[in-house]
C-alpha positions as CSV (number, residue, x, y, z in Angstrom):
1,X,27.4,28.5,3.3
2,X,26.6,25.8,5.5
3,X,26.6,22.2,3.8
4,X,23.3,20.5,4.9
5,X,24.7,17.8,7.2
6,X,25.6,20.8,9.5
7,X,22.4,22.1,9.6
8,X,19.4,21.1,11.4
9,X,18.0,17.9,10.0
10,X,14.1,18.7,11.2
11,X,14.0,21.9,9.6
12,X,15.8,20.5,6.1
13,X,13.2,17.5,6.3
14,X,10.1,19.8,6.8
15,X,11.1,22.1,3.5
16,X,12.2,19.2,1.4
17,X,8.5,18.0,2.7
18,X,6.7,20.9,1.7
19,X,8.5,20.9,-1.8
20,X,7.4,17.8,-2.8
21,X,3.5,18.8,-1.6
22,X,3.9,21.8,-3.7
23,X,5.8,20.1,-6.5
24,X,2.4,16.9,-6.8
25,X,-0.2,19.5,-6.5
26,X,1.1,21.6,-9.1
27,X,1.7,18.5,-11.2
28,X,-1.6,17.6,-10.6
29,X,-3.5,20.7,-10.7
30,X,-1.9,22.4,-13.8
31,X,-4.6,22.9,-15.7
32,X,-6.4,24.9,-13.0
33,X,-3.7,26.8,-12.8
34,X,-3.9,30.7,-14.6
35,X,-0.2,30.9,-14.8
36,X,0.5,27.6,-16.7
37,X,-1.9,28.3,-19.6
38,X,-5.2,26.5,-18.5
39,X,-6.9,28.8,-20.6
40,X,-10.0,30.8,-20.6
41,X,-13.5,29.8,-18.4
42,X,-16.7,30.3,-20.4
43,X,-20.0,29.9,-19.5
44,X,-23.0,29.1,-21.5
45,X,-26.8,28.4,-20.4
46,X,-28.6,25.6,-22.0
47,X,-31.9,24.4,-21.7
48,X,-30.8,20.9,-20.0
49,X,-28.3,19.8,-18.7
50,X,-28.5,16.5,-21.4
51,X,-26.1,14.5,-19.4
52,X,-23.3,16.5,-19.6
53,X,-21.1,16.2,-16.8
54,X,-17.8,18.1,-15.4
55,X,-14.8,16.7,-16.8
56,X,-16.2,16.0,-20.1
57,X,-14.6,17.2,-23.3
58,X,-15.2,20.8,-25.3
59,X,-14.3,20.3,-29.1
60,X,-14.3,22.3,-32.0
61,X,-14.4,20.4,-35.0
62,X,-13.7,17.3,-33.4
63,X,-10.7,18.5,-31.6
64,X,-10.5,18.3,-28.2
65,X,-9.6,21.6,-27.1
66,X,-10.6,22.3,-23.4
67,X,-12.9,20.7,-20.6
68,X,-16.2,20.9,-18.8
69,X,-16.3,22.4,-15.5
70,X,-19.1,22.6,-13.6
71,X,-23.2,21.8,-14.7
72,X,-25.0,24.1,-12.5
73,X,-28.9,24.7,-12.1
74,X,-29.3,28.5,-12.4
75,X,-33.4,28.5,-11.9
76,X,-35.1,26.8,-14.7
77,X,-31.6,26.7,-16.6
78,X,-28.6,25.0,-16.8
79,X,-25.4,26.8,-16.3
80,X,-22.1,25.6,-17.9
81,X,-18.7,26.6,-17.0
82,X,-16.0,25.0,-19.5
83,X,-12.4,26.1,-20.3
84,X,-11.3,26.8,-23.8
85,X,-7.1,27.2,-24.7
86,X,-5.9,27.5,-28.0
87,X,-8.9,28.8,-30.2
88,X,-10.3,31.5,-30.7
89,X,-14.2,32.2,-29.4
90,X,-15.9,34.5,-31.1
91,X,-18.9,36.6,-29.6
92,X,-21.2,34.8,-32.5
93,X,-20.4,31.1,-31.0
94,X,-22.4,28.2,-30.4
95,X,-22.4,25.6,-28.3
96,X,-24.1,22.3,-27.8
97,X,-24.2,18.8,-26.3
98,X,-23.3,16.3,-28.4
99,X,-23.0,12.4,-28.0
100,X,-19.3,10.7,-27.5
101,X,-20.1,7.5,-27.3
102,X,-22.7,4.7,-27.4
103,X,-22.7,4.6,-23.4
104,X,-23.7,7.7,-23.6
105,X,-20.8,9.7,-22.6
106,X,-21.5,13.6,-23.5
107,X,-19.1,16.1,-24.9
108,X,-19.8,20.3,-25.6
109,X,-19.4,21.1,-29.1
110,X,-18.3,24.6,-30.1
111,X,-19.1,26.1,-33.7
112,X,-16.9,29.6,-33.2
113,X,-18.0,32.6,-35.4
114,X,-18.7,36.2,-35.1
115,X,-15.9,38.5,-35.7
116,X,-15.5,40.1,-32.1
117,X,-14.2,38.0,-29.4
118,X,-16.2,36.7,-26.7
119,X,-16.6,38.3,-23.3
120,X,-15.6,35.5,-20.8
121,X,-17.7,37.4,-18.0
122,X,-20.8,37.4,-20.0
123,X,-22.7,34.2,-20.4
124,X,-23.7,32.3,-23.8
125,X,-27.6,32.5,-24.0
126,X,-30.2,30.2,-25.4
127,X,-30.3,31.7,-28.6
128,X,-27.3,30.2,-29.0
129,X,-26.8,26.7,-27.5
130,X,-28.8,23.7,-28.3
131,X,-29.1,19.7,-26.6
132,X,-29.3,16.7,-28.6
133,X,-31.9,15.2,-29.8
134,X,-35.2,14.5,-27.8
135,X,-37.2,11.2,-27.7
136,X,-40.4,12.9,-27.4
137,X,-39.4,15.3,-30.2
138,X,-38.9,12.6,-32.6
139,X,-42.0,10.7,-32.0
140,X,-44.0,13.7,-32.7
141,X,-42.3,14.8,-35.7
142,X,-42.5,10.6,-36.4
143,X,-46.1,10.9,-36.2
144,X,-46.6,13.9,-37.9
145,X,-44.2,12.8,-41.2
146,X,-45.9,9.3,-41.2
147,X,-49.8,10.6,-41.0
148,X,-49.2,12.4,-43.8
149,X,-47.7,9.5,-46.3
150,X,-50.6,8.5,-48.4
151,X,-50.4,4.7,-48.4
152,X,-52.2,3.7,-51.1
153,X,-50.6,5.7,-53.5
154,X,-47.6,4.2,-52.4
155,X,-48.8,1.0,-52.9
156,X,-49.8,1.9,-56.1
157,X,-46.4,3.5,-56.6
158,X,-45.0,0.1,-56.2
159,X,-46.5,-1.7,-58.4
160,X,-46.3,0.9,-61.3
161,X,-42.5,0.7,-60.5
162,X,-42.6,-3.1,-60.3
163,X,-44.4,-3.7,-64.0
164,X,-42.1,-0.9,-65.3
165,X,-39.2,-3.1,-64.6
166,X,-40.4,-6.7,-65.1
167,X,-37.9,-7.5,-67.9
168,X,-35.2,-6.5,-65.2
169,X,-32.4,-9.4,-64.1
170,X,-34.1,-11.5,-61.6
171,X,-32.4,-10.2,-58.8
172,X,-34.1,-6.9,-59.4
173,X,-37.0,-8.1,-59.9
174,X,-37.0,-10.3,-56.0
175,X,-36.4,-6.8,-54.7
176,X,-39.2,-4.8,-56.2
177,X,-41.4,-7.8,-55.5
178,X,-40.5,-7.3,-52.1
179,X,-40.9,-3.8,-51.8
180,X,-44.2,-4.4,-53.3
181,X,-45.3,-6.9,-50.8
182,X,-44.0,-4.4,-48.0
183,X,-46.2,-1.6,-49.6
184,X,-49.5,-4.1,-49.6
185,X,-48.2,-5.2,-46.3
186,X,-48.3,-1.1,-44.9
187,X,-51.4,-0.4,-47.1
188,X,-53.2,-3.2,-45.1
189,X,-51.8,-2.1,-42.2
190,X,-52.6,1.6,-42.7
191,X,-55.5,1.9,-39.9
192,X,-53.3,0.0,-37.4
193,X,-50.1,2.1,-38.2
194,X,-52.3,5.7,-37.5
195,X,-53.6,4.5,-34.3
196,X,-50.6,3.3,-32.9
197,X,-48.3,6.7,-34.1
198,X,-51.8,8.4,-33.1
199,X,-51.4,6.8,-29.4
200,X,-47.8,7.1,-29.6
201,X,-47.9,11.4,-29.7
202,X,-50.7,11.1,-27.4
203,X,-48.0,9.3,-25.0
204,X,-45.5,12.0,-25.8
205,X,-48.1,14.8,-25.0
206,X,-49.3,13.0,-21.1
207,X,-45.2,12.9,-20.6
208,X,-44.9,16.4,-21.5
209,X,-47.8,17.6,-19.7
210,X,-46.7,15.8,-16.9
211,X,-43.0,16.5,-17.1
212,X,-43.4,18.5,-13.6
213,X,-44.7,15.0,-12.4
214,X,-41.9,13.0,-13.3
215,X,-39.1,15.2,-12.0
216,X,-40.7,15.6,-8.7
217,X,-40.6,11.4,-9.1
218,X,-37.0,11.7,-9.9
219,X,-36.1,14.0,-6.8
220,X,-38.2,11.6,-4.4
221,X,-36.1,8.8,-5.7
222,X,-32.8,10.6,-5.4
223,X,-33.8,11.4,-2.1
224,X,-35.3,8.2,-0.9
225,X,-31.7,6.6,-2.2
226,X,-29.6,9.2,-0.5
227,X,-31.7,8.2,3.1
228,X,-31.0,4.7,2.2
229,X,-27.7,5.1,1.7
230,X,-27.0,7.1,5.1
231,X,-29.2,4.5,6.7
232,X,-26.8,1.8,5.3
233,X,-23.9,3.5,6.5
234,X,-25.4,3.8,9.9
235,X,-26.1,0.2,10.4
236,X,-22.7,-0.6,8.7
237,X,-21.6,1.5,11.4
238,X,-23.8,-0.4,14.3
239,X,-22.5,-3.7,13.2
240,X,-18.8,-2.6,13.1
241,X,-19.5,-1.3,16.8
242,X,-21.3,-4.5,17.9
243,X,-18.4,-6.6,16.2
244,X,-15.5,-4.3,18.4
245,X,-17.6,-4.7,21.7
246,X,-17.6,-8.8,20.7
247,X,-14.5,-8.8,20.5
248,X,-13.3,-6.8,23.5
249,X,-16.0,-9.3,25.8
250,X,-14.1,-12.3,24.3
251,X,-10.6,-10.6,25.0
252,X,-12.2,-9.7,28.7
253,X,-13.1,-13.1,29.2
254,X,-9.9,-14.8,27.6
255,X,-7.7,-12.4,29.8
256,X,-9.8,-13.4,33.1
257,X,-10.5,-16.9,32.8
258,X,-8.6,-17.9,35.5
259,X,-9.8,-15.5,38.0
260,X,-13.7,-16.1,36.6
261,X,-13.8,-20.0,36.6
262,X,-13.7,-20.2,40.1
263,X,-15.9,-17.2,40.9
264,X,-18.5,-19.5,38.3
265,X,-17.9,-23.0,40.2
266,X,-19.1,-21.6,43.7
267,X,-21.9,-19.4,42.2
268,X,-22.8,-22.8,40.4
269,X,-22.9,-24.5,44.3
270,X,-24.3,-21.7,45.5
271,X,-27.4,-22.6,42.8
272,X,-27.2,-26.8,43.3
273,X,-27.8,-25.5,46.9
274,X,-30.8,-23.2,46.8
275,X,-32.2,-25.8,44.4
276,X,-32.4,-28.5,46.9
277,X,-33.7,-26.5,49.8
278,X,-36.3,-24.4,47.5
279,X,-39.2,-26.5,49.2
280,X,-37.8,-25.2,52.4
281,X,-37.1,-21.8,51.5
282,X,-40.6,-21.6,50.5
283,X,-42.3,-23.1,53.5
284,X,-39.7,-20.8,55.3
285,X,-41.3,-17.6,53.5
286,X,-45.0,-18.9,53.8
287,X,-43.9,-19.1,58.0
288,X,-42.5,-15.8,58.2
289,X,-45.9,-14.0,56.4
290,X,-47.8,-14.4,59.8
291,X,-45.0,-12.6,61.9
292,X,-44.3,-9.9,59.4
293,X,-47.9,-9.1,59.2
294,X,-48.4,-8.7,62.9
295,X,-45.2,-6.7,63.3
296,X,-46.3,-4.1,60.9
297,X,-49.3,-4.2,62.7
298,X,-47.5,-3.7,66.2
299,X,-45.4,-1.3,64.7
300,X,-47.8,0.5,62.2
301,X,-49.3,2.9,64.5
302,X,-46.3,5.1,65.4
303,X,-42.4,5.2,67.2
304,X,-43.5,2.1,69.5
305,X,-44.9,-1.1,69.8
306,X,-48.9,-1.9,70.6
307,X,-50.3,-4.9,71.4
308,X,-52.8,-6.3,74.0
309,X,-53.1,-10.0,76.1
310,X,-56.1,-11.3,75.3
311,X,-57.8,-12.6,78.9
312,X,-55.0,-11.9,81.0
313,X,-57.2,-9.1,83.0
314,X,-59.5,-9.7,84.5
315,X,-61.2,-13.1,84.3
316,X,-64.3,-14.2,83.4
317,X,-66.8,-13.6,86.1
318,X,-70.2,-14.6,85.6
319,X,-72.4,-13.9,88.8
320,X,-76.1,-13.8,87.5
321,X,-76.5,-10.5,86.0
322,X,-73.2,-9.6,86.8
323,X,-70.7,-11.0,83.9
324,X,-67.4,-9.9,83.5
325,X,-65.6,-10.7,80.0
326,X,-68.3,-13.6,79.7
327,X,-67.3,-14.8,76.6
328,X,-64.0,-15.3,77.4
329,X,-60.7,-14.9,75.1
330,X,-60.0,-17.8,72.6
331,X,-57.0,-17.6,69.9
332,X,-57.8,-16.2,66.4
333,X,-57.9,-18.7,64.2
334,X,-56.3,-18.2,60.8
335,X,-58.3,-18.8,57.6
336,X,-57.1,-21.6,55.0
337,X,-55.6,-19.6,52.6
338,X,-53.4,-17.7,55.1
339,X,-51.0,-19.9,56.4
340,X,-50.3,-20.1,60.5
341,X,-51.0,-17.3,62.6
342,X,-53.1,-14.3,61.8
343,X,-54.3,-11.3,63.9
């Protein structure tokens, strides 16, 4: 056998490459692997998804014993894939979405039972899962418990239980005064209390009616903030550009400097120049108008050149009735506004 200095270095670095790719991602993906004991993949549907989100915990009795995979939306559902290794699930267990934490970080709770064992290709139905506990749910029940307290009988209540115990220890006897007060104070309070918990379940019954409302509200905004966000990265993405082109001009400019400044100092003569003679360059151009016009009009007609001399042939012969170009040839005489010359 070869040792590995004799052998060819590219071929030893590529393997021991490849071994230390395949070494990290098993590290690193153990748990997803069958063959290391991961354990077994479950799936559950539940009502919503309650903020439960992959990676979270699955406990039994407190005791973490797997993890959340993936919160899916199967039609009006939620489906739930989590993976479960050293318990045992029965085909009778429950599951549902508990709160870890006051941040309100989420974990799936499993209650096993039944006395078969759960089919890990069949899913956990409703019947059988459960979310925590709603707002709206508690401000109905809220306003269904409270509407039913009869407040002056607790008032009265009170104050039975405060004359019962008026020989009490002083201490005692501050605290039922208190409780009595409190129990004037709600009795007084009773119309106010109803219609508030009345418009409170009336609140809770528009949001329910309009729960359809909302969510679509909810996708706008997810969708307005993902356009924003690829907006941002676009013009993050423009201003990077414009910043490289800035900074190749400067570096074009910086590496011809030399070979510019020049080029600059005559173009700058070449201006100082035309300045000075602009009044002659215009009375130039207002000079030339006149011969331009009548060499497109010598021209206009054709390959050649027409023209005529005005009085050349014959003269003017005026003999009685006899008159030959009587009124002569004079030069055309250009109006104000068109310079020298004309036609």
């Amino acid at each position: 056998m070869k040792p590995l200095k004799e052998r060819n270095q590219a071929v030893v670095g590529g393997v021991t490459l490849i071994l230390i790719v395949l070494i990290t991602a098993t590290t690193y993906f153990s748990d997803r692997i069958p063959l290391f004991g991961s354990g077994t993949t479950y799936s559950a549907y539940f009502g919503e998804s309650a903020g439960l989100a992959p990676d979270n915990e699955v406990q039994v009795a407190g005791v973490k014993v797997g993890q959340v995979s993936s919160v899916e939306l199967a039609g009006k559902k939620v489906l739930v894939k989590f993976r479960v290794s050293g318990v045992r699930v029965g085909d009778a267990t429950a599951a549902s979405i508990e709160i870890k934490t006051l941040l309100g970080e989420k974990f799936l709770a499993l209650t096993p039972k039944g006395k078969g064992n759960q089919d890990p290709n069949t899913t956990i139905g409703l019947d059988r899962t459960r979310t925590p506990f709603e707002l709206q749910d508690a401000f109905q029940e809220l306003s269904g418990t409270v509407g039913e307290i009869d407040t002056a009988q607790l008032a009265t209540s009170f104050t039975v239980l405060s004359d019962a115990l008026k020989d009490s220890p002083q201490y005692l006897k501050d605290a039922l005064g208190g409780l009595s007060a409190l129990s004037k104070t709600v009795s007084s309070r009773d119309s106010d209390l109803k219609s508030l918990l009345a418009n409170t379940s009336k609140v809770s019954k528009t949001l329910s009616e309009r729960n359809a409302q909302l969510k679509r509200i909810l996708d706008d905004g997810n969708l307005l903030l993902a356009e924003l966000q690829n907006r941002k990265d676009a013009i993050s993405t423009l201003l990077k550009g414009t910043q490289q082109v800035s900074a190749q001009l400067s570096g074009l400019v910086a590496d011809n400097r030399q070979q510019l400044k020049p080029t600059l100092e005559k173009l700058g003569k070449v201006t100082d120049i035309l300045q000075r003679n602009q009044d002659n360059l215009s009375r130039s151009l207002a000079l030339m108008a006149p011969f331009a016009r009548v060499g497109a009009n010598a021209t206009g007609n054709g390959r050649w050149f027409e023209g005529y001399l005005c009085g050349l042939l014959p003269p003017t012969i005026i003999a009685g009735a006899f008159q030959v170009n009587p009124e002569g040839c004079t030069p055309p005489i250009a109006a104000p506004n068109q310079g020298v010359g004309g036609r």
